[in-house]
N, C-alpha and C positions, 0 to 999 in steps of 0.2 A: 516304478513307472506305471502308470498308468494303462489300462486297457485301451486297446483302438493308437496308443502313440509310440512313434519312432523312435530311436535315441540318437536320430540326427540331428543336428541345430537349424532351426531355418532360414532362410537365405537371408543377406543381410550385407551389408557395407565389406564386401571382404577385405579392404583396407584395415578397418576399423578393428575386427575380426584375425586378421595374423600383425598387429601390433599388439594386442592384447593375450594375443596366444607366445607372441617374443615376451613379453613383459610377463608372463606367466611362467614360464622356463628361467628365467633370469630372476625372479622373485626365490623360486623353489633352491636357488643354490644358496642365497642367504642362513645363515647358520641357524640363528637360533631368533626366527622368526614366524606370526602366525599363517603364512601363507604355504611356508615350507611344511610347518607343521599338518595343514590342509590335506598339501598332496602327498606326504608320505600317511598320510590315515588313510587316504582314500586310493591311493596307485594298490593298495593290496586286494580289495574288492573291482575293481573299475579299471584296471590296466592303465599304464601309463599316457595315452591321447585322452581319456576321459577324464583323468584327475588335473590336466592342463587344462581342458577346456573348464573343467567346474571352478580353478584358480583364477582363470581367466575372467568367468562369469564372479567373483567374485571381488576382482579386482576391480571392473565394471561397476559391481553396485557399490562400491566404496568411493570410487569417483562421483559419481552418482551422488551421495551424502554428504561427500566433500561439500561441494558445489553450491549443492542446497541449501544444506544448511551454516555455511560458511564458516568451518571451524577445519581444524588442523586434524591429520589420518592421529589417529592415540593407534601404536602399536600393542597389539594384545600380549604378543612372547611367545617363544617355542612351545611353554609348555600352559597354553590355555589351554586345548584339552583336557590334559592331566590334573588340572586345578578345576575344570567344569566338574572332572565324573571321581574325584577323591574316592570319594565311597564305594565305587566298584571298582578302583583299584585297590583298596583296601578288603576286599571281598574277594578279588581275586588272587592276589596276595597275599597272603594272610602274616607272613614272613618278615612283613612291612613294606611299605612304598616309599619313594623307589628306590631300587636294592643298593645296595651298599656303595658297589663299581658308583654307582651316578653319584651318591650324596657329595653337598657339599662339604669341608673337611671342616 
């Protein structure tokens, strides 16, 4: 965060605002999808109200793109993370990624 700013949101449509924060709670139960994936990276730094509100804000800009650019949401999967940062799981693992329990059989 920046110097000089809050880490409250600023005022805004509250409608708009706890439909996207329902739709952000309701996204993160889905299994093995990239939104779920989101807030379980991020609920562990930022506690559980901030990693909603950033799903939220993300869910936002996806609409956002939708709209725009008139094409269909492409679901990225549980594990784009894990497929973004291979390499430092493989660094941090050195054992192999990812461990055996997960592989597919």
């Amino acid at each position: 965060m920046k110097a000089g700013t809050s880490g409250r949101t600023r005022f805004a449509n509250r409608t708009l605002r706890a439909a996207l924060v329902e739709s952000a709670r309701g996204a993160i139960r889905k299994r093995d999808c990239y939104l779920a994936a989101q807030y379980r990276r991020l609920v562990k730094r930022r506690g559980d109200k901030k990693a909603i509100v950033a799903v939220a804000h993300s869910i936002l800009v996806i609409a956002y793109h939708v709209l725009r650019d008139s094409q269909s949401y492409r679901e990225l999967g549980g594990d784009y993370f894990d497929r973004l940062n291979t390499d430092r799981l493989t660094r941090y693992h050195p054992s192999g990624w990812p461990p055996s329990a997960m592989r597919s059989p």
